[in-house]
TISE-308843 format. One record per residue (C-alpha): residue number from 1; residue in one letter; x, y, z. Coordinates in Angstrom, 1 decimal. Example, Ala and Ser with C-alpha at 12.3 -4.5 7.8 and 13.67 -1.06 7.14 Angstrom:
residues 2
 num residuo   east  north     up
   1       A   12.3   -4.5    7.8
   2       S   13.7   -1.1    7.1
***
This chain:
residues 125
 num residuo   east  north     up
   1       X   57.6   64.7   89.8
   2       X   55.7   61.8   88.9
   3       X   55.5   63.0   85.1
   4       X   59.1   62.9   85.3
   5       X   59.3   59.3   86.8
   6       X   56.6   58.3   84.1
   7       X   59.0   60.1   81.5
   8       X   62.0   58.1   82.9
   9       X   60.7   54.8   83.4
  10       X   59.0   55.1   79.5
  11       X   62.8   56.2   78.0
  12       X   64.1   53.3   79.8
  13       X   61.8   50.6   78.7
  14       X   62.1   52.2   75.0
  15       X   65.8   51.5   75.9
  16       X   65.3   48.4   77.0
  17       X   63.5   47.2   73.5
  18       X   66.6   47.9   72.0
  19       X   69.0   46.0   74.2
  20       X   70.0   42.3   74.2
  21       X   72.9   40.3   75.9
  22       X   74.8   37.3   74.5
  23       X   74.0   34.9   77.5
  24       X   73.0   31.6   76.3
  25       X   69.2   30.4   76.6
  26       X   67.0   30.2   79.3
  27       X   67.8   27.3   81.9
  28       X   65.6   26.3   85.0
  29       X   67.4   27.9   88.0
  30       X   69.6   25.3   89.5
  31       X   69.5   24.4   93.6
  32       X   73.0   26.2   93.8
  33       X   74.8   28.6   91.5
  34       X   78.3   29.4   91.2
  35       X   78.9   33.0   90.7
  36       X   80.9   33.8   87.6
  37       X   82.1   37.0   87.9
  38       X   83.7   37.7   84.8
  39       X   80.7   36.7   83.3
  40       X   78.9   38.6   85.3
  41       X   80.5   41.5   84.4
  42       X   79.9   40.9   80.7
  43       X   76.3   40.7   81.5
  44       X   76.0   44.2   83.5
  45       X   78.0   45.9   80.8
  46       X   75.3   44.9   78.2
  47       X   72.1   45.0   80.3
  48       X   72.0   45.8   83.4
  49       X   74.3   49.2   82.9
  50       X   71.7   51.3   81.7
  51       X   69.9   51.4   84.6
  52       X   72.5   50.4   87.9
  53       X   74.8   52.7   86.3
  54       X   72.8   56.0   87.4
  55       X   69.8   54.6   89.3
  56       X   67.3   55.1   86.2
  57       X   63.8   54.2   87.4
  58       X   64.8   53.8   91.2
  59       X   67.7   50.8   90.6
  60       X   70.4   50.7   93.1
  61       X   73.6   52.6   91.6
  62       X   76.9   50.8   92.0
  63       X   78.1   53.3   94.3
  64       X   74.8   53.0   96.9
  65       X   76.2   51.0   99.1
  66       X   73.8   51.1  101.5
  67       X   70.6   50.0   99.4
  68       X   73.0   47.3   98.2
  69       X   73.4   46.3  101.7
  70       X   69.9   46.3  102.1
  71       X   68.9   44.2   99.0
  72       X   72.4   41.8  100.1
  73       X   70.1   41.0  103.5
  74       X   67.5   39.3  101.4
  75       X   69.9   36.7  100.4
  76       X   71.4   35.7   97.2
  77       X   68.6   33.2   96.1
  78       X   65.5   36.1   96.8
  79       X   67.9   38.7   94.6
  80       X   68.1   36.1   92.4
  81       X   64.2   35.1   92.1
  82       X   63.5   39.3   91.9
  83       X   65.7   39.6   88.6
  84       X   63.9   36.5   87.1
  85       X   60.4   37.6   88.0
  86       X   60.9   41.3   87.8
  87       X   59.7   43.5   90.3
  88       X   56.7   45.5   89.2
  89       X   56.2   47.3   91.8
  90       X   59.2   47.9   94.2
  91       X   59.9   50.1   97.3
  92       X   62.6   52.3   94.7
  93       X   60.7   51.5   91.6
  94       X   60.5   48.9   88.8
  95       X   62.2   46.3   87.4
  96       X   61.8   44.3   84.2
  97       X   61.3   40.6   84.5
  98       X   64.3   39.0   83.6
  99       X   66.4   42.4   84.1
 100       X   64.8   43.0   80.2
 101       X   67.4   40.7   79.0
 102       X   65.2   37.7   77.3
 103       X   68.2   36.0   75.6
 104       X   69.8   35.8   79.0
 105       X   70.1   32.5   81.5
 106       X   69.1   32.5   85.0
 107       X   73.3   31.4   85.2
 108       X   73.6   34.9   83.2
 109       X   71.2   36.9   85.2
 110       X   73.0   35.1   88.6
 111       X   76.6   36.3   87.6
 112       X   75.3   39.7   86.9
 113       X   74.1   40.3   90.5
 114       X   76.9   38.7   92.1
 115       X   79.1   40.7   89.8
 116       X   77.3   44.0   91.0
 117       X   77.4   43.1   94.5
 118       X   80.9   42.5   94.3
 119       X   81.2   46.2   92.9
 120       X   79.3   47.4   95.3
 121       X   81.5   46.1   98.1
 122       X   78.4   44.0   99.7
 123       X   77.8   40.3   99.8
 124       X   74.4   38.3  100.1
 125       X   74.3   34.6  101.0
***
């Protein structure tokens, strides 16, 4: 089993190196974003698919509502602050700072969870 999560988790960083989105640069995270959900949902189709799709390496599908719930209590802002910083070690597994997607803003990166919360029929304040 934990051969297969190593073999998963490498295939998906490969994957990863390969994948870029189109957000604009890198911005210091303002005191309050406004979701943009179309945005958002350009973002997730570029990046973030390839793992929320399925749940590669542990990441909340869109259809798991209830660990969406779960990550929704946290609030928006700590959601938020765990794409930008990554979470290298998580209670479902791993996730690239930055979501892996280096060309994207924190407006990008703020849009795309919003956007999957959204699909996931949760909110987070």
């Amino acid at each position: 089993m934990k051969k297969l999560m190593l073999l998963i988790v490498g295939t998906a960083i490969l994957g990863f190196l390969f994948v870029s989105c189109g957000g604009g640069s890198q911005q210091k995270e303002s005191k309050s974003l406004t979701a943009d959900i179309e945005n958002g949902k350009v973002i997730y189709e570029k990046v973030c698919i390839a793992c929320h799709m399925t749940g590669v390496a542990g990441a909340a599908s869109l259809t798991d509502k209830p660990r969406w719930e779960e990550m929704a209590a946290k609030g928006m802002k700590t959601l938020h602050n765990s794409v930008i910083n990554g979470v290298p070690e998580g209670k479902y597994g791993v996730m690239l700072e930055r979501g892996s997607c280096i060309d994207c803003s924190d407006q990008d990166l703020y849009d795309a969870v919003a956007y999957m919360l959204k699909e996931a029929g949760v909110s987070a304040k």
